[in-house]
VEXDREN-2710 file (C-alpha; in Angstrom, 1 decimal):
% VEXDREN-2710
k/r/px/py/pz
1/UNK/0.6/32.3/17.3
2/UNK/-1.3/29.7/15.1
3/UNK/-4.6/31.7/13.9
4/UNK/-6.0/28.0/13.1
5/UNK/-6.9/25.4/16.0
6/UNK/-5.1/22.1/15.2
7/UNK/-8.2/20.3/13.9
8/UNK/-8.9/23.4/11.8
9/UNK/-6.2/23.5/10.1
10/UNK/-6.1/19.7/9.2
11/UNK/-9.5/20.3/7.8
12/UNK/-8.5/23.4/5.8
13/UNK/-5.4/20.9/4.1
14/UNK/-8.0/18.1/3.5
15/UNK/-10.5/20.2/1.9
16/UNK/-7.4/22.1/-0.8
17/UNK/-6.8/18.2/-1.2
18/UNK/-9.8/17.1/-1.7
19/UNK/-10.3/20.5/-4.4
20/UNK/-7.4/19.6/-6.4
21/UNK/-8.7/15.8/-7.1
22/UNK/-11.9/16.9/-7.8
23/UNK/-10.3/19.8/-10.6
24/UNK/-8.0/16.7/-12.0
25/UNK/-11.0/14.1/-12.4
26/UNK/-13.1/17.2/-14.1
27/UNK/-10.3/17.5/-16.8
28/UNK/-9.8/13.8/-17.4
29/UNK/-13.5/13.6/-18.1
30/UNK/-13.8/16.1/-20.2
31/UNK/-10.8/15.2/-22.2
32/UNK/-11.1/13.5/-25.3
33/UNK/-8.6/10.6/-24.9
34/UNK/-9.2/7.6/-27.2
35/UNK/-10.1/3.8/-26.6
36/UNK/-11.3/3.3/-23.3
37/UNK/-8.1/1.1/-22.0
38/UNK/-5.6/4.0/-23.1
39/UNK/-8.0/6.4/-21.1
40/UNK/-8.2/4.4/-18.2
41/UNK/-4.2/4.3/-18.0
42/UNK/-3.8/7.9/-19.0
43/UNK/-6.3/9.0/-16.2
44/UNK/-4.1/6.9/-13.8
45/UNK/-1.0/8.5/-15.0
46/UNK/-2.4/12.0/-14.8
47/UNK/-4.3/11.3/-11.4
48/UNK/-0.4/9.7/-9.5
49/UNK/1.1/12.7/-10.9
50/UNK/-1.6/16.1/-9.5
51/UNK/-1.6/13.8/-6.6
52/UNK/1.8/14.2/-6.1
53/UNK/2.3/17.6/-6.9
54/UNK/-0.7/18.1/-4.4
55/UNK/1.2/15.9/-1.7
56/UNK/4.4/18.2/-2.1
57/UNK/2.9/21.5/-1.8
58/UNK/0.4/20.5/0.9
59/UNK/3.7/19.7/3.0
60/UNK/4.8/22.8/2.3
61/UNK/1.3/24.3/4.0
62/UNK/2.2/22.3/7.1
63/UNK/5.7/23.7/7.1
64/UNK/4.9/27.5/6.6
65/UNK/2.1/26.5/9.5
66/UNK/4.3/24.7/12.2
67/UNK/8.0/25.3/10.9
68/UNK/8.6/28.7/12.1
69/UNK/8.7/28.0/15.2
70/UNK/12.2/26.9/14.6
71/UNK/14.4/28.9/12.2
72/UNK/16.9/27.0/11.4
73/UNK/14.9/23.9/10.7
74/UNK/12.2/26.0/8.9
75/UNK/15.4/27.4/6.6
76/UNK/16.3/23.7/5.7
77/UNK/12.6/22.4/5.0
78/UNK/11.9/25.8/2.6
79/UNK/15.3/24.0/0.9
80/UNK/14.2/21.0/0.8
81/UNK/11.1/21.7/-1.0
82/UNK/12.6/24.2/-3.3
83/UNK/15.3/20.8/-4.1
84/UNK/12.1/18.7/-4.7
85/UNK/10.5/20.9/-6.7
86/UNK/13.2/21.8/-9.5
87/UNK/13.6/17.8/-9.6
88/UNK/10.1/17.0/-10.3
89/UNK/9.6/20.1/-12.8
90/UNK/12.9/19.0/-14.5
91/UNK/11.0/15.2/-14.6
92/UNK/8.4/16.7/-15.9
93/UNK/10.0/18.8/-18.7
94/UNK/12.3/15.6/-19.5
95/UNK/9.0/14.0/-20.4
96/UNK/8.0/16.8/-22.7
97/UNK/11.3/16.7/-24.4
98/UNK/11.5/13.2/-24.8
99/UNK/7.2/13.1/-25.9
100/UNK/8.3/16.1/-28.4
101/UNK/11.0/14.1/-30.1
102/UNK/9.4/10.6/-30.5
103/UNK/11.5/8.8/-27.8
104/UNK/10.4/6.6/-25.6
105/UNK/10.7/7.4/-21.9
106/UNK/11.5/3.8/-21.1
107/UNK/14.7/4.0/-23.2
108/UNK/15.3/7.5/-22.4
109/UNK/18.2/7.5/-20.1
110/UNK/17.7/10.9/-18.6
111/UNK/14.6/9.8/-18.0
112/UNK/15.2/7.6/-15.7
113/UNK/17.8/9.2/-14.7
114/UNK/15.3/12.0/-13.3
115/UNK/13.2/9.6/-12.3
116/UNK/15.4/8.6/-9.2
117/UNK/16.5/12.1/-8.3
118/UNK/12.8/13.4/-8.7
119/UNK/11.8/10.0/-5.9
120/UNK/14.8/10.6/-4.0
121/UNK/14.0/14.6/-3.1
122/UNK/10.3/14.5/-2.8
123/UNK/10.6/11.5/-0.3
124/UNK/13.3/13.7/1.5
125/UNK/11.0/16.4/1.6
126/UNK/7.9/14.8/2.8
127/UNK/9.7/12.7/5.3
128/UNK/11.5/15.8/6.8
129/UNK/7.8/17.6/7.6
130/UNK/6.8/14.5/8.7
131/UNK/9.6/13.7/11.3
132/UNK/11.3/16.5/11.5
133/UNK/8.1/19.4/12.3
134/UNK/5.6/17.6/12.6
135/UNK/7.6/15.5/15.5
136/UNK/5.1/13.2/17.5
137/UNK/2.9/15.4/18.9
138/UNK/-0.7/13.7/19.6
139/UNK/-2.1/17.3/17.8
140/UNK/0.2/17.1/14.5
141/UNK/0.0/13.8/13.5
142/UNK/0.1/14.2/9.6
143/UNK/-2.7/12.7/7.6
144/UNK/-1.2/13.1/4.6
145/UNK/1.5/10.7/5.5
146/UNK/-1.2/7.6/4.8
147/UNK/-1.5/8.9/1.1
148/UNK/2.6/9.8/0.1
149/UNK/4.6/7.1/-0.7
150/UNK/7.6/6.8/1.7
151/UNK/9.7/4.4/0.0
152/UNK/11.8/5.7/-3.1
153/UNK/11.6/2.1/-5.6
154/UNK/7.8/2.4/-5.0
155/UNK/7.8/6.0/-6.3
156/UNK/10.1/5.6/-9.0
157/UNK/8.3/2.6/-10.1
158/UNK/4.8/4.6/-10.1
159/UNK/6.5/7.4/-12.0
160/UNK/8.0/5.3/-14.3
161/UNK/4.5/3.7/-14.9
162/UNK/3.0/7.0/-15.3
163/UNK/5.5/8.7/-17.8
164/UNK/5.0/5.0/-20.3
165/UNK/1.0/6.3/-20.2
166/UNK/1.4/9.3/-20.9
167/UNK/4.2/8.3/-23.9
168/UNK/1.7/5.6/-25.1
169/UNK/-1.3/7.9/-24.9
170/UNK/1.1/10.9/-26.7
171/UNK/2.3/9.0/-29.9
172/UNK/-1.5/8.1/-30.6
173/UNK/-3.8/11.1/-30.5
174/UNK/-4.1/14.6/-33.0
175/UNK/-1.2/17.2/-33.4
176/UNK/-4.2/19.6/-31.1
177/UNK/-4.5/16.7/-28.9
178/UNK/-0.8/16.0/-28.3
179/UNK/-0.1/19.8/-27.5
180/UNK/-3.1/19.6/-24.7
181/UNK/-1.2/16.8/-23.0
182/UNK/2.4/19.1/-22.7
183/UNK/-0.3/21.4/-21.3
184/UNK/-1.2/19.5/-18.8
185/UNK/2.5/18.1/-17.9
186/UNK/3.2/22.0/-17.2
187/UNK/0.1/22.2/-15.2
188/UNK/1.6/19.5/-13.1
189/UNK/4.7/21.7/-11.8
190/UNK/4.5/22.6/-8.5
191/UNK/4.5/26.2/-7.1
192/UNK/6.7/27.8/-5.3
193/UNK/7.2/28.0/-1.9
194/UNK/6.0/31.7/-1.6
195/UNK/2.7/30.5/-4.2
196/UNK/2.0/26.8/-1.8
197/UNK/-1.7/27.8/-0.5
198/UNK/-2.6/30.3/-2.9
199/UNK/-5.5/29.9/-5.0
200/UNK/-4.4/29.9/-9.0
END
């Protein structure tokens, strides 16, 4: 039995959404991040990035909600995410290696490498709670579908866009500042499977 009425539980998912960009745009203000057209692009970089690590777990909500009701399919979406999450934490670690040791992620060829896999599984992922649990149902239409990008190039070009802010904003701020921003890059890693829905 669902304990949450449909609407409910749509509200419940907006409101964690709507938590988590309000927590990201509190630490980009209070963040001390240099000449205001850096800061706008850094902001963006940090925003595309909590916004998709929100977008992947919040998919994982809907599948712990409306998944079990078939096994098998639940077993291959808990896979899915569990793929799309080791890719985009070993995206995100790249990008902290390649910050660490002065190399540009634009020339970084396991960069970009990542970047593709990373696109490929979350897309995979998302588009498997969307058509595969979710279904067509009048009641589970997914709202979060609007916000995700569906189209790999699209999210490997935003990624790729986001990791040459971060780079740019990196190589010009204080050693103290410069360890803040891998601090943030680990904040960035999704949870679990087990964790999706839990409160840090």
């Amino acid at each position: 039995m669902v304990s949450k009425t449909r609407s409910g539980w749509w509200i419940s998912i907006g409101s964690a959404c709507i938590s988590a960009a309000v927590l990201v745009c509190y630490l980009l203000i209070f963040t001390d991040v240099g000449q205001a057209g850096q800061e706008g692009a850094f902001s963006e970089a940090i925003g595309f990035l909590a916004k998709e690590q929100s977008l992947g777990e919040s998919h994982a909500m809907i599948l712990k909600e409306f998944g079990k009701e078939d096994m098998h399919l639940y077993a291959e979406g808990i896979q899915l995410y569990a793929t799309a999450k080791a890719e985009y934490d070993g995206l995100l670690g790249q990008l902290k290696y390649d910050l660490s040791n002065d190399r540009s992620v634009d020339t970084s060829a396991e960069f970009q490498r990542k970047l593709k896999t990373a696109a490929d599984q979350r897309v995979a992922f998302t588009s498997f709670v969307t058509e595969k649990v979710i279904r067509n149902e009048p009641d589970r239409k997914n709202p979060l579908a609007i916000a995700a990008i569906a189209a790999v190039p699209e999210l490997v070009d935003g990624l790729s866009k986001a990791g040459i802010s971060i780079w740019q904003e990196y190589r010009n701020v204080k050693a103290s500042r410069q360890k803040e921003i891998l601090d943030q890059l680990d904040g960035l890693k999704w949870k679990s499977f087990q964790d999706t829905g839990k409160s840090n």
